[in-house]
C-alpha positions, 0 to 999 in steps of 0.5 A: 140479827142474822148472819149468813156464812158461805164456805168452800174448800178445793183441792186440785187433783185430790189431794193436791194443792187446795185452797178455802174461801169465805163469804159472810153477808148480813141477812139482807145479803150485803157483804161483810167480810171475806177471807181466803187461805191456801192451805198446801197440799190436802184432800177436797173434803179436808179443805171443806171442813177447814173452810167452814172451821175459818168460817165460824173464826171469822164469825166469832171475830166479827160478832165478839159478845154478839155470838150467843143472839146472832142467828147463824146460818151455814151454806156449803156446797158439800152435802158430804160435810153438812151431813156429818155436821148434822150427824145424819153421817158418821165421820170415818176418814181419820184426817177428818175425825180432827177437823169435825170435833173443831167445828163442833167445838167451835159451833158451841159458841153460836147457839143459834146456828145451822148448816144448810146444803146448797147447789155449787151455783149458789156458792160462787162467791166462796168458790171464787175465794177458795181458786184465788187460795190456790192460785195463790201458790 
């Protein structure tokens, strides 16, 4: 089985009022489950990080005991935060030192995950969600 988890983070005016969004589909591509939160007032890679750390909740809600056999994959529009994740980029923003070790303690609990980079244009759906967020307020 295969998961594929969408996520965007956004904020208006940087820091300003941000929002994350969530698309998660099957491997074929059909939806499972979305979710979308305003977040306040934060910085747009600070929203990015809190959209992949809803993210990988919603997965471990979705999957229950099925987590450890699922096959995960991650697509986000920020290269910035993939490449943290990956460790090919060290994490020197303080406010985001806190939001990285969640994620990595988090991803702990799917064995056979990855995190992939794709363009913004292969990303709607989660942006879609991450605008609803923020319009929301």
């Amino acid at each position: 089985m295969k998961i594929i988890i969408y996520t965007d983070g956004g904020s208006r005016n940087n820091p300003g009022i941000a929002g994350a969004g969530v698309y998660i589909t099957d491997g074929e591509g059909n939806e499972l489950m979305t979710a979308k939160k305003y977040l306040g007032i934060k910085t747009n890679n600070w929203a990015e990080y809190q959209g992949l750390i809803i993210g990988l909740e919603k997965a471990k809600e979705l999957l229950g005991a099925k987590t450890k056999t699922t096959e995960v994959e991650i697509r986000m529009d920020s290269q910035l935060i993939v490449r943290q994740i990956n460790g090919e980029y060290r994490v020197k923003e303080p406010s985001l030192k806190e939001q990285f070790i969640k994620v990595n303690n988090l991803k702990t609990d799917f064995p056979k995950i990855k995190f992939v980079h794709i363009p913004r244009k292969e990303n709607k759906e989660a942006d879609k969600l991450a605008n609803e967020a923020m319009d929301s307020k």
